[in-house]
Structure formats: structure tokens, C-alpha cells
Residue frames as qw, qx, qy, qz and C-alpha x, y, z in Angstrom:
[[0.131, 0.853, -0.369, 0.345, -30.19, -2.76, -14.36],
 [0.713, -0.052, -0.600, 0.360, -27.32, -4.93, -12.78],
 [0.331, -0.848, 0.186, -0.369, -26.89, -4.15, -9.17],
 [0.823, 0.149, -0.513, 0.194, -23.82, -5.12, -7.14],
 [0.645, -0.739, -0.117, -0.154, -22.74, -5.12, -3.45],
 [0.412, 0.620, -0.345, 0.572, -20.02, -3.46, -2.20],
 [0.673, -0.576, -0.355, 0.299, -18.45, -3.46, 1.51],
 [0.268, 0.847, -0.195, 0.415, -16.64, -0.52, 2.79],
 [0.836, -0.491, -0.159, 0.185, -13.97, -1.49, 5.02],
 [0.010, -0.976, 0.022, -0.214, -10.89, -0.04, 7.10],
 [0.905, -0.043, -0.180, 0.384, -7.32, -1.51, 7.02],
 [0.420, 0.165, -0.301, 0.840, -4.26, -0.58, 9.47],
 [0.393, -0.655, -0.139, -0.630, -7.26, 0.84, 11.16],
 [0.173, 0.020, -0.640, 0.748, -6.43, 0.98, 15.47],
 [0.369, 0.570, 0.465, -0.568, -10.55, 2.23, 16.08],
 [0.511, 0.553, 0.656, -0.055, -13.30, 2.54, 13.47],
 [0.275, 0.949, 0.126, -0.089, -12.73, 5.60, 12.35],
 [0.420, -0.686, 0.494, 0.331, -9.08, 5.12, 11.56],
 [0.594, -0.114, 0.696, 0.385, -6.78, 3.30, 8.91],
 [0.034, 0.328, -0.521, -0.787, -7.00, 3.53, 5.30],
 [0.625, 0.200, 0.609, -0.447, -10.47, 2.83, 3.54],
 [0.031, -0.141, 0.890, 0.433, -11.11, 0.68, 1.01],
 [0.738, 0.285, 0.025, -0.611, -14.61, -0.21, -1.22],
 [0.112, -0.266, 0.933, 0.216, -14.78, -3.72, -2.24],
 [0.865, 0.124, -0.175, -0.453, -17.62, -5.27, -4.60],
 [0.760, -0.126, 0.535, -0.345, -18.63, -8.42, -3.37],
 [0.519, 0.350, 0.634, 0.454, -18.80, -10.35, -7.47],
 [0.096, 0.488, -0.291, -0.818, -17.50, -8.30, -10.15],
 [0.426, 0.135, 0.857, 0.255, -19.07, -10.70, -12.23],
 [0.280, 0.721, 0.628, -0.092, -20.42, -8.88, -15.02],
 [0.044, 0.931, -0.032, -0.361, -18.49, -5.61, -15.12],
 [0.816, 0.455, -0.040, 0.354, -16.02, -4.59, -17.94],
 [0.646, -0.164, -0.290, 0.687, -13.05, -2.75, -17.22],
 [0.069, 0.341, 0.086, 0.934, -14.62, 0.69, -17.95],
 [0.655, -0.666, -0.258, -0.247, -17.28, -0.08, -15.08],
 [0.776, -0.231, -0.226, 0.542, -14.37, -1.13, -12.75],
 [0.443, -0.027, -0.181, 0.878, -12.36, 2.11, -13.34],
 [0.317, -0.565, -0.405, -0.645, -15.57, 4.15, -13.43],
 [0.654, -0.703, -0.278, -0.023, -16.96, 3.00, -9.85],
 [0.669, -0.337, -0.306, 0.588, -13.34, 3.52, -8.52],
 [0.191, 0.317, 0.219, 0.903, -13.14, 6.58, -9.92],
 [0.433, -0.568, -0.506, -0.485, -16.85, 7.04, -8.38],
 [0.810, -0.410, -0.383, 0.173, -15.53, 5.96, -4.91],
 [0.222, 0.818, -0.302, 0.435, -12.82, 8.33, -5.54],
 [0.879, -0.428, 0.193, 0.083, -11.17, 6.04, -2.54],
 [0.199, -0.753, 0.582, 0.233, -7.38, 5.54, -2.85],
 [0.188, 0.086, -0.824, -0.528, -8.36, 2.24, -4.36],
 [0.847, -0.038, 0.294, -0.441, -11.52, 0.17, -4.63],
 [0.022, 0.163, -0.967, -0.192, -11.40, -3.80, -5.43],
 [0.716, 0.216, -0.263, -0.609, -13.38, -5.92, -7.51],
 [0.273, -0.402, 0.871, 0.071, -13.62, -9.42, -6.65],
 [0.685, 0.447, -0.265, -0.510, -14.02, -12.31, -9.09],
 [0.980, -0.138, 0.104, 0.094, -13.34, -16.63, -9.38],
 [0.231, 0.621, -0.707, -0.248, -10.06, -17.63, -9.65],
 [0.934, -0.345, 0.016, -0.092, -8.79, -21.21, -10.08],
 [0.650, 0.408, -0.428, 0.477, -5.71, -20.75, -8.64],
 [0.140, 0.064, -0.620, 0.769, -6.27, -19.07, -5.50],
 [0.018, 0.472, 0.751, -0.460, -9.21, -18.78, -3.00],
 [0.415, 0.852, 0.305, -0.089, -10.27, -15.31, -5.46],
 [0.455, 0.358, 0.164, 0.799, -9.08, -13.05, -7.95],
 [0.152, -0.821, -0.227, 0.501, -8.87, -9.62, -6.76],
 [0.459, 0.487, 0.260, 0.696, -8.45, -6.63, -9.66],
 [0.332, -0.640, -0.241, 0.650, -7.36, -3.42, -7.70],
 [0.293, 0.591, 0.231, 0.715, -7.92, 0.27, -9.27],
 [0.263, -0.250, -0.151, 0.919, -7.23, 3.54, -8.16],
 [0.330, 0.711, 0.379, -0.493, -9.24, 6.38, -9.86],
 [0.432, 0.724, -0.324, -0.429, -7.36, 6.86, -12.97],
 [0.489, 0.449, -0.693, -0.281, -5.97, 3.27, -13.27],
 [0.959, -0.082, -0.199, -0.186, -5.35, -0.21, -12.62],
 [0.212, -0.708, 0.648, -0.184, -2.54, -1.69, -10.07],
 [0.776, 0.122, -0.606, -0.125, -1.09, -5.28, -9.89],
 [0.554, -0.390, -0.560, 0.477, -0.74, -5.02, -6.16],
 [0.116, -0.629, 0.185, -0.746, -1.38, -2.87, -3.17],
 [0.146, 0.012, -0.788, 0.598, -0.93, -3.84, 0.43],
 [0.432, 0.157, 0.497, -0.736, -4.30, -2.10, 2.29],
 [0.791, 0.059, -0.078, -0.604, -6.78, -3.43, -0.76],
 [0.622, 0.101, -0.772, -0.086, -5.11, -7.03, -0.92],
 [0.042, 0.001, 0.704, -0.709, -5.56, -6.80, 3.40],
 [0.368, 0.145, 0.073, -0.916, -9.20, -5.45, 2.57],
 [0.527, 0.237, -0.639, -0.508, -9.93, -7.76, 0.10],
 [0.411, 0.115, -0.886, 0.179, -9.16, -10.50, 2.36],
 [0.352, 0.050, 0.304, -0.884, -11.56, -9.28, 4.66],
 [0.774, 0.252, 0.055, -0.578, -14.57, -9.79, 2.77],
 [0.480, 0.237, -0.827, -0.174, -13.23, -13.02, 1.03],
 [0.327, 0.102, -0.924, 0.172, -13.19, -14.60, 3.84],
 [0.443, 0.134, 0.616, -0.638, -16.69, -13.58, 5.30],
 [0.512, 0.411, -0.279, -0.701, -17.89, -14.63, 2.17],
 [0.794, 0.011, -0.597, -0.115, -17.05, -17.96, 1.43],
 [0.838, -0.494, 0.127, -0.195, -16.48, -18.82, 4.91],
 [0.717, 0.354, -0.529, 0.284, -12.48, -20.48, 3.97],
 [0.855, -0.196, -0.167, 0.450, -11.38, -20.37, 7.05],
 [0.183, -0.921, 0.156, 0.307, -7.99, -17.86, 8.16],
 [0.500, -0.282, 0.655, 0.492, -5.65, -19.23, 5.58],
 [0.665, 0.638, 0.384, 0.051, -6.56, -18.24, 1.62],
 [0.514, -0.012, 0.449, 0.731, -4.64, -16.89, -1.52],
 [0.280, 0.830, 0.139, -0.462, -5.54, -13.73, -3.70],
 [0.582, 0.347, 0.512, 0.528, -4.96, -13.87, -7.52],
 [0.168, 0.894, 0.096, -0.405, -3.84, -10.63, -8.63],
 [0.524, 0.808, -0.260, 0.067, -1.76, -9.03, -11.79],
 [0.071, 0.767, -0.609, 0.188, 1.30, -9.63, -9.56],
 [0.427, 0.070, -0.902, 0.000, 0.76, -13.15, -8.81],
 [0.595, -0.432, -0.675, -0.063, -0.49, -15.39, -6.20],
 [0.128, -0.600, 0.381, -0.692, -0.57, -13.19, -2.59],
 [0.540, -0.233, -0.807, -0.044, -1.20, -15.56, 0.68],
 [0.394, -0.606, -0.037, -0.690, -3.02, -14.04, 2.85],
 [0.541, -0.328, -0.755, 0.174, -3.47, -15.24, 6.91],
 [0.481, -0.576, -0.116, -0.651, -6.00, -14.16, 9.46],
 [0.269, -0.192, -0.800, 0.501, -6.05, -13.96, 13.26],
 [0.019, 0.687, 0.516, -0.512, -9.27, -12.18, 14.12],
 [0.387, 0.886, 0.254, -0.017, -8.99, -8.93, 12.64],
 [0.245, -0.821, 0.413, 0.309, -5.85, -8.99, 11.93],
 [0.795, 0.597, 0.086, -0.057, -4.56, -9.89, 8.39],
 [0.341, -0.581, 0.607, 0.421, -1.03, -10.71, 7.31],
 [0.779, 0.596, -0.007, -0.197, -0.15, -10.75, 4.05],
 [0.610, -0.175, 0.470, 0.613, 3.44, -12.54, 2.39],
 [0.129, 0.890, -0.163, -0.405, 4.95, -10.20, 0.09],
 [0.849, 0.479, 0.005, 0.224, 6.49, -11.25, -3.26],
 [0.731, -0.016, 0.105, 0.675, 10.67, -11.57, -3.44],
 [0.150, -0.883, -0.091, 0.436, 11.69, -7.97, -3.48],
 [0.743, 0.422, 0.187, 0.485, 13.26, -6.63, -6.68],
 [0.348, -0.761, -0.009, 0.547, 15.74, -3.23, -6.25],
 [0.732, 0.407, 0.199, 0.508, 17.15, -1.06, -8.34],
 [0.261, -0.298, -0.185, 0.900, 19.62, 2.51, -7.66],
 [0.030, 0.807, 0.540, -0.238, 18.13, 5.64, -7.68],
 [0.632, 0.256, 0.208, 0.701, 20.01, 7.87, -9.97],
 [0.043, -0.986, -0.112, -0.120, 19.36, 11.26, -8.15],
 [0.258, 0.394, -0.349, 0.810, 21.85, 13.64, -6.66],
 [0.281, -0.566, -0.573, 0.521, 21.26, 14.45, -2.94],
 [0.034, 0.225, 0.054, -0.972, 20.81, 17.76, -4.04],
 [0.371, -0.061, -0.556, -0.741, 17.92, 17.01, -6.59],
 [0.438, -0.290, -0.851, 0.016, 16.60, 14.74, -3.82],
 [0.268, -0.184, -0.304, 0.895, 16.67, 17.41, -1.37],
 [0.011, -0.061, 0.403, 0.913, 15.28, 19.63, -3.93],
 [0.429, -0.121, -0.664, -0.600, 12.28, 17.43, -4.80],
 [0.460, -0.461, -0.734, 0.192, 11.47, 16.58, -0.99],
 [0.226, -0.843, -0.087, -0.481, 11.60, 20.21, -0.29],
 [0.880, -0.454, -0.098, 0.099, 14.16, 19.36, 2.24],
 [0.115, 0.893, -0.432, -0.059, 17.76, 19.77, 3.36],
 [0.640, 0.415, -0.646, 0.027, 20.57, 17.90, 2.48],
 [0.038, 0.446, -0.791, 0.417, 21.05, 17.15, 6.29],
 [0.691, 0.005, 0.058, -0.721, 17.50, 15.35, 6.13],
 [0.755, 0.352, -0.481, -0.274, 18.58, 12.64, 3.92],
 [0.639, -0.578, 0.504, 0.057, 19.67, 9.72, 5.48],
 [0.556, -0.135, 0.759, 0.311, 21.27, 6.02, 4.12],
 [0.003, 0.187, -0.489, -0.852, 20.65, 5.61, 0.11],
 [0.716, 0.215, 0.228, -0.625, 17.10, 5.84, -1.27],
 [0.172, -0.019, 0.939, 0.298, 16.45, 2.46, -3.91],
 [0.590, 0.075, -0.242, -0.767, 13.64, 1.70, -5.86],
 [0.154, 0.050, 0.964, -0.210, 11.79, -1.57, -4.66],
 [0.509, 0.041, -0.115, -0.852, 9.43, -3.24, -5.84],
 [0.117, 0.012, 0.993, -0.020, 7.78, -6.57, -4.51],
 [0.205, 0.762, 0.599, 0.134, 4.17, -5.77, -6.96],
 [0.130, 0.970, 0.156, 0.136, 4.40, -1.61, -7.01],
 [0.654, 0.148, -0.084, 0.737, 7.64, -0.05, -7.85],
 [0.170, -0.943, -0.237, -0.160, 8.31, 2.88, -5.48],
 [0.378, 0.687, -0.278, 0.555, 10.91, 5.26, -4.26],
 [0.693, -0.630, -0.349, 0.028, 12.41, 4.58, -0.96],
 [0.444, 0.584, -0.262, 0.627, 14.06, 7.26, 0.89],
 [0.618, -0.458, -0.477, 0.426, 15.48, 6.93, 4.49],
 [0.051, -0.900, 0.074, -0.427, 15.04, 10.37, 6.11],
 [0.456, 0.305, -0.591, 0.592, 17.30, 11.16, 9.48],
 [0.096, 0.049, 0.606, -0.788, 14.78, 12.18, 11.84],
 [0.163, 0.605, 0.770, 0.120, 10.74, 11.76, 12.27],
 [0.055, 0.757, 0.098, -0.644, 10.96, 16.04, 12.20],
 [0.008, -0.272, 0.782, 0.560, 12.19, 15.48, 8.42],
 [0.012, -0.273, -0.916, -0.294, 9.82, 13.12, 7.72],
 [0.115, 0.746, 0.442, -0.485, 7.12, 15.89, 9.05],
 [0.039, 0.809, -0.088, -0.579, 8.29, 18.87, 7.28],
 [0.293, -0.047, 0.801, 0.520, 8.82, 16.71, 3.67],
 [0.354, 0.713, 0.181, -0.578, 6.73, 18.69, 0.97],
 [0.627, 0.151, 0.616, 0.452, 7.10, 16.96, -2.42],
 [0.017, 0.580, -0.233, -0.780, 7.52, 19.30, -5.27],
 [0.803, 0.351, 0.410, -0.253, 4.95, 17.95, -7.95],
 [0.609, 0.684, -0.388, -0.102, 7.31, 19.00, -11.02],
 [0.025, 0.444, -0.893, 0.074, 10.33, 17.48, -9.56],
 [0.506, -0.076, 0.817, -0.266, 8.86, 14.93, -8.34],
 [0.830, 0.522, 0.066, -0.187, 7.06, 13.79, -12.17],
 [0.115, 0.791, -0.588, -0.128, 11.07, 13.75, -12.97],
 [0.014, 0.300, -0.944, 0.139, 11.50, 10.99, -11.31],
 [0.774, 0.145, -0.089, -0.610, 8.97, 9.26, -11.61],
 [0.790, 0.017, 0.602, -0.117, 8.50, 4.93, -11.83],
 [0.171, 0.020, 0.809, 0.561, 9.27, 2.91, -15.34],
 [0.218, 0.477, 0.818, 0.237, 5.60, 2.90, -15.45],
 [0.047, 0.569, 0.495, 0.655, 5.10, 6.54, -15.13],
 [0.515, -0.787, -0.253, -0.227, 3.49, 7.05, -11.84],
 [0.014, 0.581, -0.567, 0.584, 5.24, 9.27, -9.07],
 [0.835, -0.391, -0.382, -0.058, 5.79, 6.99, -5.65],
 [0.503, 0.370, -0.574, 0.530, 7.50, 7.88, -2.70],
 [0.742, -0.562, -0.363, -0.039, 7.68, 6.53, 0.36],
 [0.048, 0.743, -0.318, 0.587, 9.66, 8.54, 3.15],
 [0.804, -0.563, -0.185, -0.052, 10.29, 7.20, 6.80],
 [0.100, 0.779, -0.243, 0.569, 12.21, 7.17, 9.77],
 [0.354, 0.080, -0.791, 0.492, 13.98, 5.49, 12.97],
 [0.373, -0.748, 0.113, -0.538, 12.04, 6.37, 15.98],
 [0.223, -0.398, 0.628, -0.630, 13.21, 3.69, 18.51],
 [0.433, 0.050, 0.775, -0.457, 12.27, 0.83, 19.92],
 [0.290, 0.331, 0.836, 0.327, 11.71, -1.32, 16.20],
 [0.236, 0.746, 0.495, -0.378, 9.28, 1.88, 15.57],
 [0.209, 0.126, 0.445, 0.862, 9.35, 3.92, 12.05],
 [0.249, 0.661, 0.177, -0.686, 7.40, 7.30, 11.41],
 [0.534, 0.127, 0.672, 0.497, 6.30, 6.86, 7.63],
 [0.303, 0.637, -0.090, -0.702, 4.96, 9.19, 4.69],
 [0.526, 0.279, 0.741, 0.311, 3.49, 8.18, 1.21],
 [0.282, 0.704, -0.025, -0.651, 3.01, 10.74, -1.31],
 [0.520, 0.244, 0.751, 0.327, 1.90, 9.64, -4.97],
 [0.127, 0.128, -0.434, -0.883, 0.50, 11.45, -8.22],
 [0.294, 0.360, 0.848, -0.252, -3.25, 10.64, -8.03],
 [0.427, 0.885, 0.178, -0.054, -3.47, 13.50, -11.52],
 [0.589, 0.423, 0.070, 0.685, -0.85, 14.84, -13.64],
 [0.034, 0.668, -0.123, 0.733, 0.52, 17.93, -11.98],
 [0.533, -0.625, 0.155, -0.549, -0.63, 17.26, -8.23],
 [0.503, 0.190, -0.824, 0.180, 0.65, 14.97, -5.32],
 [0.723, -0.457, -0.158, -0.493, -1.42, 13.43, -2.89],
 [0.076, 0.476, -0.824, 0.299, -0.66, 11.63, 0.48],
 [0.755, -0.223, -0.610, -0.091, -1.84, 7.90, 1.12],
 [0.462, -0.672, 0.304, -0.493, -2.48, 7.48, 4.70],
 [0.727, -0.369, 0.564, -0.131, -1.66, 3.35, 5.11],
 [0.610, 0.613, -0.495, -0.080, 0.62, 1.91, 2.25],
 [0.941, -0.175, 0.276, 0.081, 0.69, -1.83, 2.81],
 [0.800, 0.535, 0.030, 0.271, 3.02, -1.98, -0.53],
 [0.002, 0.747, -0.519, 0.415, 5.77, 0.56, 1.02],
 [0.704, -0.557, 0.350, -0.265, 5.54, -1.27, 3.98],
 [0.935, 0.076, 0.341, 0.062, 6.74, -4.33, 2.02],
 [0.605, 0.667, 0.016, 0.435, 8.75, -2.76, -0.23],
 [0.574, -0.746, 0.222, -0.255, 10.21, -1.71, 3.30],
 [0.844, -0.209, 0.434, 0.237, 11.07, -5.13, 4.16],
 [0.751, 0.468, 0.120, 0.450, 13.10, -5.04, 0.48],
 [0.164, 0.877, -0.258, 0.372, 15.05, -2.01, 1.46],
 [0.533, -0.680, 0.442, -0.243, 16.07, -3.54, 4.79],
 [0.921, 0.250, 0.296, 0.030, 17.07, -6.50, 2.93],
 [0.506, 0.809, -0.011, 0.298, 18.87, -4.65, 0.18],
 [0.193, -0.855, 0.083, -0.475, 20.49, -3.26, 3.17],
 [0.667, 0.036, -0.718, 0.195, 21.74, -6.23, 4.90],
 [0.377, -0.545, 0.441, -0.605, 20.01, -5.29, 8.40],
 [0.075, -0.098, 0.953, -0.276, 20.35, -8.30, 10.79],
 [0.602, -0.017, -0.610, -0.515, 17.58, -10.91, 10.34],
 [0.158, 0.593, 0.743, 0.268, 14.94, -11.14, 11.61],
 [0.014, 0.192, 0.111, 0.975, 13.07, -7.60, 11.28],
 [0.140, -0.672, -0.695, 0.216, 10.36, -6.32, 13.36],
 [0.075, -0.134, -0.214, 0.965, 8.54, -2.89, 13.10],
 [0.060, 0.567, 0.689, -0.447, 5.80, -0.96, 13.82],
 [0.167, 0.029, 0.158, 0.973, 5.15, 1.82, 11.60],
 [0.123, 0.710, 0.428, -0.546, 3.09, 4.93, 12.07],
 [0.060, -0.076, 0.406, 0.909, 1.82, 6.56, 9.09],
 [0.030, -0.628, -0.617, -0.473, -1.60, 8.42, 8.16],
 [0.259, -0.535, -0.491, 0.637, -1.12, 10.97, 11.25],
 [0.048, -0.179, 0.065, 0.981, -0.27, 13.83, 9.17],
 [0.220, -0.201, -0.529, -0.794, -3.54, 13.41, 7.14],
 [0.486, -0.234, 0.226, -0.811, -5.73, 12.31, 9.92],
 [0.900, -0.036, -0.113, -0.420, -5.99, 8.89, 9.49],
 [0.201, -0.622, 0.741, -0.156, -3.52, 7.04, 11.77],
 [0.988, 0.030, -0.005, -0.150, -2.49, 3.68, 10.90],
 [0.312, -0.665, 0.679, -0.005, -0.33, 1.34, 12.05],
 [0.796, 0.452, -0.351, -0.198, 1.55, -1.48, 9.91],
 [0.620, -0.621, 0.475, 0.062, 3.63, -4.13, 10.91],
 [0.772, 0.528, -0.348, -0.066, 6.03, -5.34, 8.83],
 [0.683, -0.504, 0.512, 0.135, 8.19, -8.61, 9.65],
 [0.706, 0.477, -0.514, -0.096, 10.90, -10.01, 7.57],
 [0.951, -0.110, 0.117, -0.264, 11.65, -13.52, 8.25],
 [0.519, -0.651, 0.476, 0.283, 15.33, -15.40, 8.67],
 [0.611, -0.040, 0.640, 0.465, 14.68, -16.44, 5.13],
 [0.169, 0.137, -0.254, -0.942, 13.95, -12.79, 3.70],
 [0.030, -0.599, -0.732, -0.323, 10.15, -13.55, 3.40],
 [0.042, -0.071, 0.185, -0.979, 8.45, -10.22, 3.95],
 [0.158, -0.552, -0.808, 0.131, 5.22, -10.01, 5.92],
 [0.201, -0.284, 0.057, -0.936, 2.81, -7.07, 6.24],
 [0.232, -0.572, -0.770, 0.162, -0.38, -7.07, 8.91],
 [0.193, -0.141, 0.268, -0.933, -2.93, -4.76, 10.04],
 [0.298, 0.311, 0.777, -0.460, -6.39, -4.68, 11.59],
 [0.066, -0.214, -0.665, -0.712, -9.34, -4.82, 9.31],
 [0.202, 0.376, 0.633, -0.645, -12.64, -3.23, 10.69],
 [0.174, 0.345, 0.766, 0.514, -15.85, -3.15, 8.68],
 [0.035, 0.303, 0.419, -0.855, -17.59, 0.01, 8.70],
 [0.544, 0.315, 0.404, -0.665, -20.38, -0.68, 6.20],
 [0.242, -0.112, 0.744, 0.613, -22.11, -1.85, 3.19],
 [0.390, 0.524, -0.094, -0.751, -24.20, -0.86, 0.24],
 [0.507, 0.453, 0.680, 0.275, -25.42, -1.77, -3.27],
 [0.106, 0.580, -0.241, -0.771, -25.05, 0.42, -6.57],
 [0.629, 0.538, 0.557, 0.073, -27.10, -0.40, -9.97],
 [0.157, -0.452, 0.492, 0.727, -25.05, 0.44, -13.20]]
């Protein structure tokens, strides 16, 4: 019976018990894809990652949720990077091969910065009312215009007007399946000025047909951030902090920089809080 070793670690994480957690098998070598979505499914984690050779980048990383497969995600490609690099020992500079291309990855201690693929945008074809509607919000909530962005995971980005808004936001699972992604899958990411480069954030996703769930640290928003502020033509360069996993209990903090030639950066802290072995 194969057995394979898995690391559980904790990105955007400020203390141990914090940030968003993430399962990562050591060498997928071996599994098919119905093991893969199985364990994540098993892990029932927001995602788990599977790593595996590449030659093209330092590894290949294949990211699943419980009910599917993702070509990018900010906290497991952070995660990922993690264990890569106790593993083979590369150094703080390495690359991640995923569905969405090459990801470069750099490392100051425990602190991980990923580059973010070229942002891609496209309008959002709601009505403020139907937006309103579907955030369980008023109309005086909304702020600047929401966009879809996607630099690896196409998601809905809507600027609220206050971090009280961004509290008191209560997706409506039907509406919200309306609108939905091309590929199907509800995303939206919510957030908010506070001051002093700081943003209050929210992530709420479909993690089953019928039900919406809220991701506490959403590297991919974060980036897909930087593409709204972009889109947006805020002055260059871009610093912020953002807070997001309070409401659910699991506070994490993201930094996202965009760069005088629109490269978008994401970082957090990566803490390892354990590891295991499982025989399939």
C-alpha cells in the first residue's frame, strides 16, 4: 500500500494558529487524478497541493479544492513554496509549474512573495441593484465599478464604501450562482479603504452547488487586486496591507505590491504546523 507524506502548513499566517491552511504531499508521484481530488476532498482544506517534477520550473504544483481542480491559487502556490524549498534545499529564489503557467516564487525567511501573471479584466454586467441584491447590501455600500480579473482564477471584484459594508455583506447563494465565472464557479472578492495603504477584505466562493462559503486568506484576490488597481489607473507604485480571515477566525494578512511596471506581487508568512503520512 503506497504511502505518501504530507506537510500541513499556514500561509498569511501572523502566529501559528492563524492564516489560511494548506496540506501539501511531499511527491505525488504515483497518484492519479481521482487520488488527488479524493485526499483533497479528504483534507476537506480549502485546497490541498500535490507536488511533482517539472522541467521547467524548480516543481510542478497541481492545486485542488474538494470538488475540483484550480490552475492557480495564491495561499497553496505560497504553501507550496514552503515545502519546495525545504525539500530540495534551492535556495530563496524558485519557479512553480502550474495549469496557469510558470509562477516565481521568492523567499525571505518566512516570508514568501509570489509574481502574479499579467492581469486580464473584463465588465461586470450587473445592475447596482442586482449587485446590492446579491451582496445582501445597500445600494449606498457599493463603491467604484466591480470587474472581473483574472491573473490564474477569474473572480468578481467589488469595491465596497466602508469596512462596516464589507462586515455586514451576506452573499445570497441563488443570486450569487447567477453570476457566476465562465467556468461556473461563484467568486467574490469584497474589500475596502481603511487608511493608511490598509484594505479590510472578504472572499466568499461556492465550495457545493447551493451554498457559499468564506475563504479566510485569498492570495489570488489579492492579485487579482493588484489587476483592479491597475484597471483603475491608481498611481504607481501600490502598496497594501490587507486584513482578511477576521470574520471567520482566522486573521491573515496579505501584502500586495504592484510595481512601476504593473508587475503584481503577493507575500505572506508561511509557518509549519505539522506533518504526517497517509497509505492509499
Amino acid at each position: 500500500m503506497p504511502e505518501y507524506n504530507y506537510r500541513i502548513v499556514n500561509v498569511f499566517a501572523e502566529e501559528r494558529l492563524a492564516g489560511n491552511p494548506l496540506a501539501v504531499f511531499e511527491d505525488a508521484r504515483g497518484m492519479d487524478d481521482a487520488a488527488m481530488q479524493a485526499l483533497a476532498l479528504q483534507f476537506n482544506l480549502s485546497e490541498t497541493t500535490f507536488l511533482l517534477p517539472s522541467e521547467q520550473a524548480t516543481s510542478r504544483v497541481r492545486i485542488f479544492t474538494p470538488a475540483n481542480e484550480m490552475p492557480f491559487a495564491g495561499h497553496p502556490t505560497l504553501g507550496s513554496a514552503y515545502v519546495v524549498r525545504a525539500l530540495k534545499h534551492c535556495g530563496n529564489a524558485l519557479s512553480l509549474e502550474m495549469s496557469a503557467g510558470i509562477i516565481p516564487v521568492n523567499a525571505t525567511g518566512d516570508v514568501f512573495t509570489l509574481q502574479a501573471n499579467a492581469a486580464k479584466t473584463r465588465p461586470a454586467r450587473l445592475t447596482r441593484d442586482s449587485l446590492a441584491n446579491m451582496l445582501g447590501l445597500a445600494l449606498s455600500d457599493l463603491g467604484e465599478r466591480p470587474l472581473w480579473v483574472s491573473t490564474g482564477n477569474e473572480q468578481l471584484l467589488v469595491p465596497l464604501t466602508s469596512p462596516d459594508a464589507v462586515a455586514r455583506c451576506q452573499p445570497e447563494p441563488r443570486l450569487a450562482q447567477r453570476h457566476a465565472n465562465e467556468a461556473g464557479m461563484v467568486k467574490i472578492y469584497v474589500w475596502a479603504e481603511t487608511g493608511d495603504e490598509q484594505i479590510v477584505a472578504r472572499f466568499f466562493f461556492s465550495k457545493h452547488p447551493g451554498s457559499i462559503e468564506e475563504d479566510p486568506g485569498t492570495g489570488s484576490a489579492c492579485a487579482n487586486l493588484g489587476g483592479w488597481m491597475l484597471a483603475a489607473k491608481r498611481p504607481l507604485p501600490i502598496t497594501r496591507l490587507i486584513y482578511q480571515g477576521d470574520h471567520v477566525g482566522r486573521p491573515c494578512r496579505l501584502r500586495l505590491s504592484v510595481d512601476e511596471a504593473g508587475k503584481i506581487f503577493v507575500a505572506g508568512r508561511v509557518i509549519e504546523l505539522g506533518r504526517g503520512t497517509v497509505s492509499i
